[in-house]
C-alpha positions as CSV (number, residue, x, y, z in Angstrom):
1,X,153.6,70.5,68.1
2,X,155.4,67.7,70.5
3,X,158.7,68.2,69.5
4,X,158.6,71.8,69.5
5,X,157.1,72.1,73.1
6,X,159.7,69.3,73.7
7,X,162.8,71.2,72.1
8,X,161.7,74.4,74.1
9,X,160.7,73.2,77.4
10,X,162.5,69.7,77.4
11,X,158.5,68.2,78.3
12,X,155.2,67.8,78.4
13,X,153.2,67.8,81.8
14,X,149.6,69.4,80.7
15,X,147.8,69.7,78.0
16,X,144.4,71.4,77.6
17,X,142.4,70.7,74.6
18,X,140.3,74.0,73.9
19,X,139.7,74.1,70.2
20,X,136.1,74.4,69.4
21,X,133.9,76.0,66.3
22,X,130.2,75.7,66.5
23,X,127.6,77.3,63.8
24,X,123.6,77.3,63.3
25,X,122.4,75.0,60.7
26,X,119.4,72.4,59.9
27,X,120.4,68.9,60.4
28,X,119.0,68.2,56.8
29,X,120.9,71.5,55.3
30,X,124.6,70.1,56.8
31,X,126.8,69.9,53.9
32,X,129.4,67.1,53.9
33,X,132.1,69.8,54.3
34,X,130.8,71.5,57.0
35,X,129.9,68.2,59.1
36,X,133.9,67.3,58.1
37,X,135.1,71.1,59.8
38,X,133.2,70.4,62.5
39,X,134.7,67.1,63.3
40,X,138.2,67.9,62.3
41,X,138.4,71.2,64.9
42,X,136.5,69.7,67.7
43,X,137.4,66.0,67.6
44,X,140.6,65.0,65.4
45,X,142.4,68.4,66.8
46,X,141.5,66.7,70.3
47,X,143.0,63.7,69.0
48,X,146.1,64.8,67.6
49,X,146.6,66.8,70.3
50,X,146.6,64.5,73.0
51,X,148.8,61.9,70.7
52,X,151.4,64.3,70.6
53,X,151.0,65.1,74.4
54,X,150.6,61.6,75.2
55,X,153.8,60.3,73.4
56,X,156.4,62.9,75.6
57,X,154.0,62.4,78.8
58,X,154.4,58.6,78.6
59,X,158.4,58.7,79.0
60,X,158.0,61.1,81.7
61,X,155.6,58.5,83.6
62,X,152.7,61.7,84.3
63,X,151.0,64.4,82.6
64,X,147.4,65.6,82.5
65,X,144.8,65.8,79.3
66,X,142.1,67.9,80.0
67,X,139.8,67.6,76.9
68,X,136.7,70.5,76.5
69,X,133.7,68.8,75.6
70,X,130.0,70.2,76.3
71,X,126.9,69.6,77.7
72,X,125.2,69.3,74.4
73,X,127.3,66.2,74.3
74,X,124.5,63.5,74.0
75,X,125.9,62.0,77.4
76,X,124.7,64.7,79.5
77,X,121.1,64.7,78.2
78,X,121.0,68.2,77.3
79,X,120.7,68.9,73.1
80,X,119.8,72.2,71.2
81,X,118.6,72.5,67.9
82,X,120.5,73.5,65.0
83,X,123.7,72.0,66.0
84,X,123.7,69.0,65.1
85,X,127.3,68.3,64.2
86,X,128.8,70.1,67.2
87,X,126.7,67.7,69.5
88,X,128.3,64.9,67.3
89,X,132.0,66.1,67.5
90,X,131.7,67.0,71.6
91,X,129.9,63.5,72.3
92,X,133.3,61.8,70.5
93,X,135.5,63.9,72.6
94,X,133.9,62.2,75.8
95,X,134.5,59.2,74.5
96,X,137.8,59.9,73.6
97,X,138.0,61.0,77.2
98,X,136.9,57.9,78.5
99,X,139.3,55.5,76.6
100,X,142.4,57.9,76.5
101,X,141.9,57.7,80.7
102,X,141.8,53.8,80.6
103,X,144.5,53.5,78.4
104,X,146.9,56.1,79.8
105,X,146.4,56.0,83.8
106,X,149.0,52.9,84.0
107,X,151.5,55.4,82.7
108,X,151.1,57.7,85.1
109,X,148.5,60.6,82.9
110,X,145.2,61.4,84.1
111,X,143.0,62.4,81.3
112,X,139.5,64.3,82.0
113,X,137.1,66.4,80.4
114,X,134.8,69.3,81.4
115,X,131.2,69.7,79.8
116,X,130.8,73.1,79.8
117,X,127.4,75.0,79.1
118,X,127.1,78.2,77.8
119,X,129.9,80.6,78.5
120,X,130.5,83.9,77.5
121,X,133.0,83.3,74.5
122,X,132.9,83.8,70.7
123,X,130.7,80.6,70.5
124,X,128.2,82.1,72.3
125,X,127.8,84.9,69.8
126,X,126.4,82.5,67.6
127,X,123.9,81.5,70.4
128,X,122.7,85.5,70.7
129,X,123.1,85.7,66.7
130,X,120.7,82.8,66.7
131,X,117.9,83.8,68.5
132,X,118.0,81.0,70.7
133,X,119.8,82.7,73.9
134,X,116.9,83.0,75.9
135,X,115.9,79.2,75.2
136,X,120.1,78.6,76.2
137,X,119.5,80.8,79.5
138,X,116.1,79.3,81.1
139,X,117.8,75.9,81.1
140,X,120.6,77.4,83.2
141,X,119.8,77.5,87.3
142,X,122.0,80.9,87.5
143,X,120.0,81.8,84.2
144,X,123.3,83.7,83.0
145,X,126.2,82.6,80.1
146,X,129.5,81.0,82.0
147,X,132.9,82.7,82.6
148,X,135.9,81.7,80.7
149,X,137.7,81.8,84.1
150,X,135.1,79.7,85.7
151,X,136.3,76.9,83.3
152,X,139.9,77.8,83.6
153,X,139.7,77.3,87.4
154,X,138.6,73.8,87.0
155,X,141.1,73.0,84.6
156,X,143.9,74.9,87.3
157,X,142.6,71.7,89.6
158,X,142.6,69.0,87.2
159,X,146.0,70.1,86.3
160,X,147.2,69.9,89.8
């Protein structure tokens, strides 16, 4: 992915990390494999991702990582039921925030994440498939799902 964003644009400035699955199951009924799907999308892609970003970025001396995490992150204090494993995989992306930030900022790359709550996306389908959307919407103040472009407008800034 690094060398061919390198070979068409010559570099690297931004890179948003957006990749995320998330399904309804019992912690007890997780299956190895699905635990391993969840991680690989949600955390490793992050990973791999920023890596490749990372590498270009560093001989430019800037660039900007903007990782998606979530509120159900276990940092933010805010957990549902039933996904388990998606809590899991968007806690480690924090944390992969917070090292990737002290690591890179002496080469010149800010790295940051936004927790997200619900918004209005295919993920959220599950929520409404699940039964659980009116638990999601009375922990929200505005007591409505998020806008993708709501998101996109705070990446614009941490971008900038």
């Amino acid at each position: 992915m690094g060398k061919r964003t390198v070979a068409e644009f010559s570099k690297v400035d931004i890179l948003v990390s957006n990749a995320g699955i998330m399904d309804f199951k019992p912690f007890l009924q997780l299956t190895d494999v699905e635990w391993d799907k969840n991680l690989n999308v949600n955390l490793k892609g992050q990973f791999l991702c920023a890596r490749a970003a990372g590498r270009v970025m560093i001989k430019n001396k800037w660039g900007r990582i903007i990782n998606i995490a979530s509120i159900s992150s276990g940092g933010c204090g805010i957990a549902f039921p039933l996904i388990v494993h998606y809590t899991a995989s968007k806690g480690g992306v924090l944390a992969l925030t917070e090292a990737l930030a002290l690591e890179l900022t002496s080469q010149g790359i800010n790295v940051n994440a936004i927790c997200p709550g619900a918004i209005d996306t295919d993920i959220s389908k599950g929520v409404k498939e699940s039964g659980q959307l009116a638990q999601v919407l009375a922990r929200i103040p505005k007591g409505r799902l998020g806008q993708p472009e709501e998101i996109a407008n705070l990446a614009v800034f941490l971008a900038s």
